[in-house]
C-alpha positions, 0 to 999 in steps of 0.5 A: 543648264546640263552642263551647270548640272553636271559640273555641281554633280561631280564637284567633290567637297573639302577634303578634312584637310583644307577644312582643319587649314581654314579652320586653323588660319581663321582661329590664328587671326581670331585670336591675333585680332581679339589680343590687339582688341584686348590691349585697347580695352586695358587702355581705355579703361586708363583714359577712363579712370583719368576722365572720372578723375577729371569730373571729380576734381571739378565737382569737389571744386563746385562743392568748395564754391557752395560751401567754402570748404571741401568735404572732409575725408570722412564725408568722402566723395559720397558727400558729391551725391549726398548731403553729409550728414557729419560734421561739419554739415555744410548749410550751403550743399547744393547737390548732387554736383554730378550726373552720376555716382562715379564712386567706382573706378573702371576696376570696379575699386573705390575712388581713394579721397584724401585731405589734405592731398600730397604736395601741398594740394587741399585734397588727392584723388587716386586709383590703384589702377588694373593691378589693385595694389599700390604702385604699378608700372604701365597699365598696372600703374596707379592713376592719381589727381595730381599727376594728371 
């Protein structure tokens, strides 16, 4: 037991040099580690964006199987959560047709809902995706229904 003694009492500690080194190494990885964790977390906020995108063509498309026509653009996807009140009121609205208001996007944008939609479809959803402007490449490119 001496011995253990007296080895604890002579051991010096870290010197202010090893203490900057190990601080510098773990602050290197620290930051290499939250970058990477950074990149996945603009990637998933894609796949999210394209999953709402998802349940809100659905709901449209329930909508249209209750009242025989799609909201008008005026109405809105607001019109998934509550009875429009525009015309033309639909007499058959069975809603709300989601669990949740998905009227957001992961940006904390509005959904954009167009009717008729491009290339021939009845309506168009879309996002301006991370950038919040129209276009975009990669993670900043826009996020739309008919290209999902």
């Amino acid at each position: 037991m001496t011995k253990i003694k007296a080895l604890l009492k002579n051991e010096d500690g870290w010197t202010f040099v090893e203490t900057l080194i190990v601080i510098s190494i773990v602050l290197i990885l620290t930051s290499t580690v939250g970058f990477m964790a950074f990149r996945y977390v603009g990637k998933a906020k894609i796949v999210a964006a394209k999953t709402q995108i998802e349940n809100l063509s659905m709901a449209l498309d329930t909508y249209f199987m209750d009242n025989l026509r799609y909201p008008i653009e005026e109405q809105g996807l607001n019109s998934l959560w509550i009875k429009p009140i525009l015309e033309p009121v639909p007499k058959n609205w069975d809603g709300p047709y989601l669990k949740k208001n998905l009227a957001k996007d992961p940006w904390d944008n509005d959904y954009k809902y167009v009717v008729p939609g491009p290339n021939g479809l009845p309506y168009g959803i879309s996002s301006l995706g991370a950038d919040r402007t129209p276009g975009g490449e990669g993670d900043d490119r826009d996020i739309n229904s008919w290209e999902n």
